[in-house]
C-alpha positions as CSV (number, residue, x, y, z in Angstrom):
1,X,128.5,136.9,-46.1
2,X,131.3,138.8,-45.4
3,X,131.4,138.0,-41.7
4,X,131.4,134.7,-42.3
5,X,134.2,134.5,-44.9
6,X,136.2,136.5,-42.5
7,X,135.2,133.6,-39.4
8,X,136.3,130.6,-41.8
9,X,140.0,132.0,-42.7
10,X,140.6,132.7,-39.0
11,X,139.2,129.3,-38.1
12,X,141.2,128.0,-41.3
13,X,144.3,130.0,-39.8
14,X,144.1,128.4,-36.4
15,X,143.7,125.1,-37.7
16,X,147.3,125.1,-39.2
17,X,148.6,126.9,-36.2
18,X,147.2,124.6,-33.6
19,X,150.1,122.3,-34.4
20,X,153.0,124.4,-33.0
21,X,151.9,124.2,-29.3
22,X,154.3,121.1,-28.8
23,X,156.6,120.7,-25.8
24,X,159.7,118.4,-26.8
25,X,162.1,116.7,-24.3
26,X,165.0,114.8,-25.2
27,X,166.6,112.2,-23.4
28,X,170.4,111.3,-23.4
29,X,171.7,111.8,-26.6
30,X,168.2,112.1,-28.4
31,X,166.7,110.0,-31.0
32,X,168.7,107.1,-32.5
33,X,166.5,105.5,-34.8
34,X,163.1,106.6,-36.4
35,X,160.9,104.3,-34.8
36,X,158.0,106.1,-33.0
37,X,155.3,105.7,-30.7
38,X,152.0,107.5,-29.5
39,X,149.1,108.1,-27.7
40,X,146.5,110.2,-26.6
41,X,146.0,112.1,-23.1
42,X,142.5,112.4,-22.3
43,X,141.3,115.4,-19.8
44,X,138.2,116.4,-18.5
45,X,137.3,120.3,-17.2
46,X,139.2,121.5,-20.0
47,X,142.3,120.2,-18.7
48,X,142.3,120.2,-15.0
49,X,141.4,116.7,-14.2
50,X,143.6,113.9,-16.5
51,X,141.5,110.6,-17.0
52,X,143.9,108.3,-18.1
53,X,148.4,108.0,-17.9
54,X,150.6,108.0,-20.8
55,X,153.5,106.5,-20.0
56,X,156.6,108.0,-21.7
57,X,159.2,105.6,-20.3
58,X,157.5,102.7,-21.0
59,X,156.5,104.0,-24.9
60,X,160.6,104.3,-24.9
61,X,160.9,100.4,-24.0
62,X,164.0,100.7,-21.9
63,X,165.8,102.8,-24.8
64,X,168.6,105.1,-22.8
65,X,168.1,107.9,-25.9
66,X,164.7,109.2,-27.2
67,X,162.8,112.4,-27.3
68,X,159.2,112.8,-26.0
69,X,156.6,115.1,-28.2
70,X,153.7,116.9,-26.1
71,X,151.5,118.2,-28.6
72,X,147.6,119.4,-28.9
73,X,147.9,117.8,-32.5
74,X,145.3,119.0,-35.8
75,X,143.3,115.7,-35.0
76,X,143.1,116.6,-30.8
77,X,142.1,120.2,-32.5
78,X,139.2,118.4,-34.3
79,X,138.5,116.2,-31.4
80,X,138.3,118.9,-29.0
81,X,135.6,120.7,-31.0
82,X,132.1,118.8,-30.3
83,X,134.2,117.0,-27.0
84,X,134.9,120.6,-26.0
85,X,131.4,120.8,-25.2
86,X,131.1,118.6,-22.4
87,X,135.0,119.6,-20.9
88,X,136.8,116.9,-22.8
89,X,140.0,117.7,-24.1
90,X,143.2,115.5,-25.4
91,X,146.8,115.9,-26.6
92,X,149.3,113.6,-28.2
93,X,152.4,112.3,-26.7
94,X,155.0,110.7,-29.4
95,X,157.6,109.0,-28.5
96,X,160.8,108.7,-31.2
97,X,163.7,105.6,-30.3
């Protein structure tokens, strides 16, 4: 009982922390407004091979200033548990105008 306390507050733990692996790029001077866009990169062999393209410029519309968050997101985290299985993985790209 004990062990398995101990197995759900580090899976608990890691949950919350999954969030923080974000890359963030800005573009010129950044975002302008608070409109947003997003979508998911989907990956098989745990990463290696992409199977589809997310294209950042065209999420911006032609906007000259934005910032483009890379991020293995809590739902990609909950996703990647039964997809994980068979070498599926995603992340979220977010777009902000």
């Amino acid at each position: 009982m004990k062990k398995m306390a101990v197995l759900m507050f580090v899976v608990l733990i890691a949950s919350f922390a999954i969030g923080c692996a974000a890359h963030i790029h800005t573009v010129g001077a950044g975002p302008q407004q608070s409109e947003k866009e997003a979508g998911r990169q989907w990956y098989i062999l745990w990463g290696l091979v992409p199977l589809n393209d997310v294209d950042s410029k065209a999420m911006a519309g032609g906007a000259s200033d934005y910032e483009i968050k890379t991020e293995i997101s809590p739902i990609d985290f909950l996703i990647g548990i039964p997809a994980g299985l068979i070498t599926v993985q995603s992340r979220t790209v977010t777009v902000t105008k």
